[in-house]
N, C-alpha and C positions, 0 to 999 in steps of 0.2 A: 774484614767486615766491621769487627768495633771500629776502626778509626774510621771507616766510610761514615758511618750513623753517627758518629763526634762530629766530622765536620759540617752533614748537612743539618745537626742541631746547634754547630755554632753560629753558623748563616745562618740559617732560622733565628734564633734569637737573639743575634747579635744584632738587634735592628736599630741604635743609638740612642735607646730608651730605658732606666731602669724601670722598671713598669709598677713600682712603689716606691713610695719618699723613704728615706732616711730621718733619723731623729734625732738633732744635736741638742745635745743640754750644756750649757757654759757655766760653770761656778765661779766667782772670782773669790784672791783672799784678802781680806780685809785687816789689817796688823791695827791690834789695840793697845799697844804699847809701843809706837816710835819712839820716845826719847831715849825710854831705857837699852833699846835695842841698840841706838845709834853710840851711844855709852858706853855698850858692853857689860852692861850691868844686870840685862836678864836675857833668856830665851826667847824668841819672836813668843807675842800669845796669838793666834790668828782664828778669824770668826769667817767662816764661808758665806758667802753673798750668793743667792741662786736657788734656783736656776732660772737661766733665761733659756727658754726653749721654744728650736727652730725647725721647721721642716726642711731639708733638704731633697731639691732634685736636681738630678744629672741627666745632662744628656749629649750623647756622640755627634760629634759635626765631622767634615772633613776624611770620612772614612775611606780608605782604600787597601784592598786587598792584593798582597804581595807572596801570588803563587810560588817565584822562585824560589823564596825562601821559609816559606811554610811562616808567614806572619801578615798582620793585617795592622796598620798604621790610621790615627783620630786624634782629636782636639776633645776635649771635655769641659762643657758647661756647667756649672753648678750656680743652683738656684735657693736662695735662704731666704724662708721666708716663715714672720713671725708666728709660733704655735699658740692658739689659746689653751696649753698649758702651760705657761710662760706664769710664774707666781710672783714677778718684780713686774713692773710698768717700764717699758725704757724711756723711762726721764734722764735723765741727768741724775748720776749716780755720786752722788756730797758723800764719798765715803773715802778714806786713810786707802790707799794704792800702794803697790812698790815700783817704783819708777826703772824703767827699763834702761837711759841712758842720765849717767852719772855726772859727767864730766864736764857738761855744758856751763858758763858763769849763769849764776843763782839758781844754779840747780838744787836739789836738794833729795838727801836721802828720799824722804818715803813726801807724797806730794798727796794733797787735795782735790781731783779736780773729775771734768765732767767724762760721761764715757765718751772714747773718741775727742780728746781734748789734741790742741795744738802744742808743739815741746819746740821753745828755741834749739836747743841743737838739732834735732830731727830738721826744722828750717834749713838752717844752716847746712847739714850735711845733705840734705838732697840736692842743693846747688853744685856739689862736686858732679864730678863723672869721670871714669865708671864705677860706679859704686850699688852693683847689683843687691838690690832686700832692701835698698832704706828708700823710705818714705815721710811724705812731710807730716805726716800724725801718727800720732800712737794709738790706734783700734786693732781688736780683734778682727782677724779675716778683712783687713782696709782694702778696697779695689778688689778683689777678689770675686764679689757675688755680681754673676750675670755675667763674668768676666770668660773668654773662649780662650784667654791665650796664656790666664796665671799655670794654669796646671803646664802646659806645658804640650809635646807632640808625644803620646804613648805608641808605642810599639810594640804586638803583644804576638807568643806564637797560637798559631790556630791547628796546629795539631798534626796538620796536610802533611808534614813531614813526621811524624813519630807524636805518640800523645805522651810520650814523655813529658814534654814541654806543655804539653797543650793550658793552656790561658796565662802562663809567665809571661813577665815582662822579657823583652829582648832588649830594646832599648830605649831611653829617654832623654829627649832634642836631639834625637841624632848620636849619641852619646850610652856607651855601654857602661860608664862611670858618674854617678850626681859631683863628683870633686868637692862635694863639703864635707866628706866623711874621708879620713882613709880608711885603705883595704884591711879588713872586710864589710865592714860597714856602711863604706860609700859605694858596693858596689850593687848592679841590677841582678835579685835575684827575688824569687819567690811571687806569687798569683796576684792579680791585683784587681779582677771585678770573677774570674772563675781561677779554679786547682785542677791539677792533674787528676784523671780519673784513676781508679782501682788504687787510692792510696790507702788499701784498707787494712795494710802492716804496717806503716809509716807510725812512729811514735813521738817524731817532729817534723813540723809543716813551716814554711817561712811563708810569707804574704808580703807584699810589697806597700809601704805606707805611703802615697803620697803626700798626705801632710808633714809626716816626719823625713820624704826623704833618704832612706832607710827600710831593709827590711825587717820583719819583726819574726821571730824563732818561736811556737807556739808548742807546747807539750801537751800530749794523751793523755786525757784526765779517767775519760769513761767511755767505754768501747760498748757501740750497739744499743743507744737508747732509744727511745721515740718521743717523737712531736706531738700535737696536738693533734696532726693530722694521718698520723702512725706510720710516717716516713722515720726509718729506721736511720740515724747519725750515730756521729765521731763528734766528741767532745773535746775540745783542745784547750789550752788555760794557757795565758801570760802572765807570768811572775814576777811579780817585785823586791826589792829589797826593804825590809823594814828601815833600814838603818836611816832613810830621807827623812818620815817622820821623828825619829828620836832626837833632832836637833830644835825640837819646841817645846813648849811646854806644856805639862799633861793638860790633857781636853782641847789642844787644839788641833791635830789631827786626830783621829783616829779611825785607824784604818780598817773596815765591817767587808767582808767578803764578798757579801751578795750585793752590797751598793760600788766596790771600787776595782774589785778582779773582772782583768778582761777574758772573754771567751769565743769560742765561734763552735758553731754546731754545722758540722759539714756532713753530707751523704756520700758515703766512700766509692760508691761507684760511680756517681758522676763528677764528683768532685765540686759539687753545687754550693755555694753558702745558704744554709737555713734558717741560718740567727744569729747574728754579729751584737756583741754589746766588746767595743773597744772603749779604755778608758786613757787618755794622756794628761799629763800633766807639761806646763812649759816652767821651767826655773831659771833663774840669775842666782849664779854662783857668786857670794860677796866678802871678798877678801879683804883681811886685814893687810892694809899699807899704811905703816908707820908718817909715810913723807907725804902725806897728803890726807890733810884735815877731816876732810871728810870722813875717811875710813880707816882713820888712824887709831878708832877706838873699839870698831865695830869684832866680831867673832868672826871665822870665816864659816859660812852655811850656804847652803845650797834654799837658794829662798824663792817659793812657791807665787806666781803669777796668777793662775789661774789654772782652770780644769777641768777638760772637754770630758762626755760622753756620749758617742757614738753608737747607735744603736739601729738594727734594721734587723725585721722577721718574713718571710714570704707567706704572702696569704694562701689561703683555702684553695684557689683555682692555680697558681702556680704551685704549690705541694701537689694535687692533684697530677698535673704534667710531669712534673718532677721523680715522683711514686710510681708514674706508668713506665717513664725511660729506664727509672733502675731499675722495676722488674720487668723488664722485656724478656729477657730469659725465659725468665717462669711463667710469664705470659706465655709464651712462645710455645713452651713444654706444656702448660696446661692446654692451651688451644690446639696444639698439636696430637695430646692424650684425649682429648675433646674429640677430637674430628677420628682420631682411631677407634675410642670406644663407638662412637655413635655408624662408624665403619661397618664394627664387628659388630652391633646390635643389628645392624641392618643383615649383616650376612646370618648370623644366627636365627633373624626371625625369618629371615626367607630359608634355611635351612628348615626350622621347624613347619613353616607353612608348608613345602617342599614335600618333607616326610608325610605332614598330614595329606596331602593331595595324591599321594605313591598311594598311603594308607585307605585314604578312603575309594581310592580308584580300583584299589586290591579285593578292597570290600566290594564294591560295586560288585566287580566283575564276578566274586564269589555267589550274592546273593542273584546276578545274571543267569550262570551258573544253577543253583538252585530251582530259580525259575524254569528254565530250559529242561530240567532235569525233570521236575514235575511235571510239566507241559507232557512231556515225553511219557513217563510212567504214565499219566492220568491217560493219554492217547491209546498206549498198550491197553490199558485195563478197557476203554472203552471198545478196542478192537476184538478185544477176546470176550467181551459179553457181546457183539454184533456175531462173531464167529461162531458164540455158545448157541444164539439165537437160532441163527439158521440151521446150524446143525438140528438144533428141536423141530423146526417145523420140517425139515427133509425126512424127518424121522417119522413122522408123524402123517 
């Protein structure tokens, strides 16, 4: 019975629409000391640039449903489009970058230039082939928006076979390995727009990242809280390591809980997401190499690009739906205690009506009774004074 009501709520809402945007915020980091860095003579100091903030929407193309194997097969569009909470103008950003490819001639450690600028070697390498991810500029998310075919062909199970699985990935392009990670890393596991249902003892959940590629391990923070809309979740947290910040210099990261911890607020019976704030960061590891100039002086650190926040909550009218499926039970049970009290009212008050109608029909018949009884007496007495009568005047 549960898996039947899963799958005709996956059909149901699986209809190639998230039916509310997402909300990307991009920081970039801005390095205030390139000379000394490149020297080796101090710690990056780095100043956040941001946010630029974007709406995201997605939407399902190409869907097809694959009974035999309890999975259903899509394309995914995603759509960015600029948020007027966006607190930079996207002009062309005059600010100290760390440059992503090193090795091109006159390239240079840490570069000047606009967002979305052109990079000779990025020129250059995209004329090879095959040479899958390179591209002829350096932008965030480059080609990608509007785009049906960066993400890739998803393939998710739908439950039809065991809800075990139900909203996992199965596979992606065809493929049950991304081959840019190894195992376990590179391989398809964990939820990627819904989770399995009843993970209500589960104390780690995996999610499946498309942008990273990877899935992500989420721990039990706090069990049984509520929304705004008093849909009862599961609080899950993703953990960092300090140790990335400690390779700068004090005040240039610092790491605030409630601005940079990611979480997701899941309902454990359906397995829904109720409020995602993901945070990534993308880094270039920069190594000291003695035989080559450039970084022959440099520390080796792990040095920060920039630094997405992903964020998405469901409104008022999908809580609503959301609130009814998980308590269908207790719907069930209450509307079911419903219809037996109101049963049993009904047989009690027709019991009692019942009794009163025996009662008063008992009375009736008594006070009938009564009547008849006096009728009778008052007829005697009347006969025996006609009787007394005549006896007087025969007398007489």
């Amino acid at each position: 019975m549960a898996r039947i009501r899963y799958i005709i709520f996956f059909m149901t809402f699986f209809d190639g629409d998230i039916p509310f945007p997402l909300e990307l915020k991009a920081f970039l980091w801005n390095v205030s000391n390139p000379e000394e860095v490149k020297n080796g003579l101090e710690a990056p100091k780095l100043t956040e640039i941001g946010p630029f903030v974007f709406r995201e929407y997605r939407n399902k193309s190409g869907i097809h449903w694959n009974h035999l194997n309890g999975t259903v097969s899509y394309r995914q569009t995603r759509h960015w489009l600029q948020s007027p909470k966006t607190f930079f103008h996207m002009n062309p950003i005059l600010r100290p970058a760390a440059s992503l490819f090193l090795l091109a001639i006159k390239e240079k450690l840490f570069v000047t230039q606009e967002a979305g600028y052109k990079d000779p070697l990025l020129t250059e390498a995209s004329k090879f082939h095959p040479m899958p991810g390179v591209q002829d500029k350096f932008a965030i998310f480059y080609k990608r928006n509007n785009s049906a075919d960066f993400d890739g062909v998803f393939n998710i199970y739908t439950g039809e076979l065991g809800l075990d699985k139900f909203g996992t990935v199965a596979k992606w392009n065809y493929k049950n390995s991304t081959g840019l990670f190894p195992s376990p890393c590179g391989d398809l596991r964990g939820g990627v727009d819904y989770l399995p249902p009843f993970e209500d003892n589960k104390e780690e959940l995996e999610i499946y990242s498309t942008d990273l590629c990877r899935p992500l391990r989420v721990e039990l923070k706090n069990r049984a809280s509520k929304t705004d809309s008093h849909v009862s979740v599961h609080e899950y947290h993703l953990n960092t390591d300090p140790f990335y910040s400690s390779q700068f210099k004090d005040g240039s990261m610092q790491p605030n809980v409630s601005k940079h911890e990611s979480y997701l607020k899941i309902e454990p019976i359906t397995g829904l997401l109720m409020e995602v704030h993901i945070k990534s960061q993308f880094n270039v590891y920069l190594r000291h190499v003695p035989m080559i100039e450039m970084f022959s002086n440099i520390n080796n650190t792990y040095f920060p690009i920039a630094w997405f926040d992903y964020s998405m909550k469901v409104g008022p009218e999908m809580s609503l739906k959301i609130w009814i499926l998980s308590n269908l039970p207790f719907i069930f049970i209450v509307a079911g205690l419903s219809i037996l009290s109101l049963g049993l009212g009904n047989i009690i008050l027709g019991a009692i009506f019942l009794r009163a109608a025996i009662v008063a029909e008992k009375k009736g018949n008594e006070n009938n009774r009564l009547i008849i009884d006096d009728a009778i007496t008052q007829e005697s007495v009347e006969d025996d004074q006609v009787s007394d009568h005549l006896v007087d005047r025969s007398q007489s």
